[in-house]
KEMAR-112083 format. One record per residue (C-alpha): x, y, z; residue in one letter. Coordinates in steps of 0.1 Angstrom, whole numbers, plus 5000, padded with zeros to 4 digits. Example, Ala and Ser with C-alpha at 12.3 -4.5 7.8 and 13.67 -1.06 7.14 Angstrom:
% KEMAR-112083
<node xx="5123" yy="4955" zz="5078" res="A"/>
<node xx="5137" yy="4989" zz="5071" res="S"/>
This chain:
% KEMAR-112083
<node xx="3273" yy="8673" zz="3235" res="X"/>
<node xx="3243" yy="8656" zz="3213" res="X"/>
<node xx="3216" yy="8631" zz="3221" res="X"/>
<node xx="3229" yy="8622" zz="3259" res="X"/>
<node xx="3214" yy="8587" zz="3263" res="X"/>
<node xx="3224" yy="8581" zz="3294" res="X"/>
<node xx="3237" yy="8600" zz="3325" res="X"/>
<node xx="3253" yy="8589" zz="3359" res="X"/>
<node xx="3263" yy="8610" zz="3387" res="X"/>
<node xx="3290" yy="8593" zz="3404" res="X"/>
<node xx="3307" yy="8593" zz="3442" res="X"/>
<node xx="3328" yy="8629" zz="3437" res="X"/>
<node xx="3295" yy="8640" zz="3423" res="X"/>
<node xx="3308" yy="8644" zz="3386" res="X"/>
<node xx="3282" yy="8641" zz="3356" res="X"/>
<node xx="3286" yy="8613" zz="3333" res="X"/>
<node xx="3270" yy="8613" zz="3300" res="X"/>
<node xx="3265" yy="8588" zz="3276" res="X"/>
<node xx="3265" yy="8603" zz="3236" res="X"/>
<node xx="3246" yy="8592" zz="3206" res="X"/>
<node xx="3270" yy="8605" zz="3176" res="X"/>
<node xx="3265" yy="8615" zz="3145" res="X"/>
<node xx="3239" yy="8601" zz="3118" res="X"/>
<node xx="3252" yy="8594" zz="3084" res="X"/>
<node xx="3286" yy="8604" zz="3085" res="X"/>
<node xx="3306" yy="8611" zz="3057" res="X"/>
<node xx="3343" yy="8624" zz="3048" res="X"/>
<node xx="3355" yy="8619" zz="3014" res="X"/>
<node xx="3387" yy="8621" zz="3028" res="X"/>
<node xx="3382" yy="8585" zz="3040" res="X"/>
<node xx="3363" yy="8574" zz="3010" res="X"/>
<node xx="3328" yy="8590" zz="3018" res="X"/>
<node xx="3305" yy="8571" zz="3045" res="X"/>
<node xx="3321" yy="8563" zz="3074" res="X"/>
<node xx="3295" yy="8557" zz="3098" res="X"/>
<node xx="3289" yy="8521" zz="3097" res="X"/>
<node xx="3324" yy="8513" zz="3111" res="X"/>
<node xx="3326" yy="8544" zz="3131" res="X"/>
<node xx="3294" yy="8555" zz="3151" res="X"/>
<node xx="3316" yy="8580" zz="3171" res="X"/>
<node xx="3299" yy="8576" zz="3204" res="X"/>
<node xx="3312" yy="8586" zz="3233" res="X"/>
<node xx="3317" yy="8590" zz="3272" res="X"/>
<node xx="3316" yy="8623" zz="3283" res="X"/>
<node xx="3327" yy="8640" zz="3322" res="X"/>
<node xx="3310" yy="8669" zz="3328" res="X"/>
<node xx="3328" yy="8677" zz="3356" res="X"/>
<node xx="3331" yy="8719" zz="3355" res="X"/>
<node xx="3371" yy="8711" zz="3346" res="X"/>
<node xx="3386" yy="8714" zz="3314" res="X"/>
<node xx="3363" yy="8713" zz="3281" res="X"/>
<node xx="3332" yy="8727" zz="3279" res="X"/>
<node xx="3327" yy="8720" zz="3243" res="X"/>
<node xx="3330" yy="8683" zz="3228" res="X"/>
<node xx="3330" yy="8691" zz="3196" res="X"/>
<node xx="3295" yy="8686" zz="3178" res="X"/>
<node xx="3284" yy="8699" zz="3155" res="X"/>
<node xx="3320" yy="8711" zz="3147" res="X"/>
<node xx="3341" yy="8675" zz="3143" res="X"/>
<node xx="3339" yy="8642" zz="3153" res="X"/>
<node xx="3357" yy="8612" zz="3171" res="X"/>
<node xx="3372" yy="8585" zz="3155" res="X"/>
<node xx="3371" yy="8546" zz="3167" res="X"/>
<node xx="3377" yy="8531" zz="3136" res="X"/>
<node xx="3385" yy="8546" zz="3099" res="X"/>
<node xx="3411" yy="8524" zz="3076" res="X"/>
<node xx="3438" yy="8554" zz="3069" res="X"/>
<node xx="3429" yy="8574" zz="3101" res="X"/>
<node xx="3451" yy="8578" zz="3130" res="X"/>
<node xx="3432" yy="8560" zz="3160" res="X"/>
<node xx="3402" yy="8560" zz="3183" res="X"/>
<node xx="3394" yy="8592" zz="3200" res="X"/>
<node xx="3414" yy="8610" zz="3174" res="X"/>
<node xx="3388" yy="8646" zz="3167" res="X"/>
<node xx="3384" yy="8658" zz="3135" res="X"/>
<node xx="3369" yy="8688" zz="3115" res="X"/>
<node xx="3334" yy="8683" zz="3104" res="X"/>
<node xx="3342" yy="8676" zz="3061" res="X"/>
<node xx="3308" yy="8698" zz="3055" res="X"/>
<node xx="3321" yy="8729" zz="3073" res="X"/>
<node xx="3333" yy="8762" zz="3053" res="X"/>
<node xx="3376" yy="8759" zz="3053" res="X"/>
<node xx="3376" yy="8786" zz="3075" res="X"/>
<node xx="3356" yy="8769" zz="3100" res="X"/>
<node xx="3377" yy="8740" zz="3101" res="X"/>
């Protein structure tokens, strides 16, 4: 997670976390900066089930990118080495 702006702790005592997301972001796959139109913040549950990573500094969420597949969708971080990805 990055930047938690906000957190809530809610009745079956799971952590709720609001995310800043990425500054500046760009994918020449969509036609270089995206960020405008797609700030990528998000809700997190840190509930100790399921993910314990959410994916910065490694990818990022989509809400909206014309030629992309949908909100929430992940993907690899553009800057990373291919093998990274």
């Amino acid at each position: 997670m990055r930047n938690e702006v906000g957190l809530y702790v809610d009745a079956q005592d799971r952590l709720w976390g609001v995310e800043n997301g990425r500054d500046y972001l760009s994918d020449p796959d969509f036609g270089g900066d995206i960020h405008g139109d797609n700030p990528g913040e998000e809700i997190n549950v840190v509930d100790g089930n399921g993910a314990t990573s959410y994916g910065y500094p490694f990818c990022y969420s989509e809400f909206s990118i014309p030629g992309g597949k949908g909100p929430g969708t992940e993907w690899a971080d553009p800057s990373l080495e291919p093998a990274l990805r």
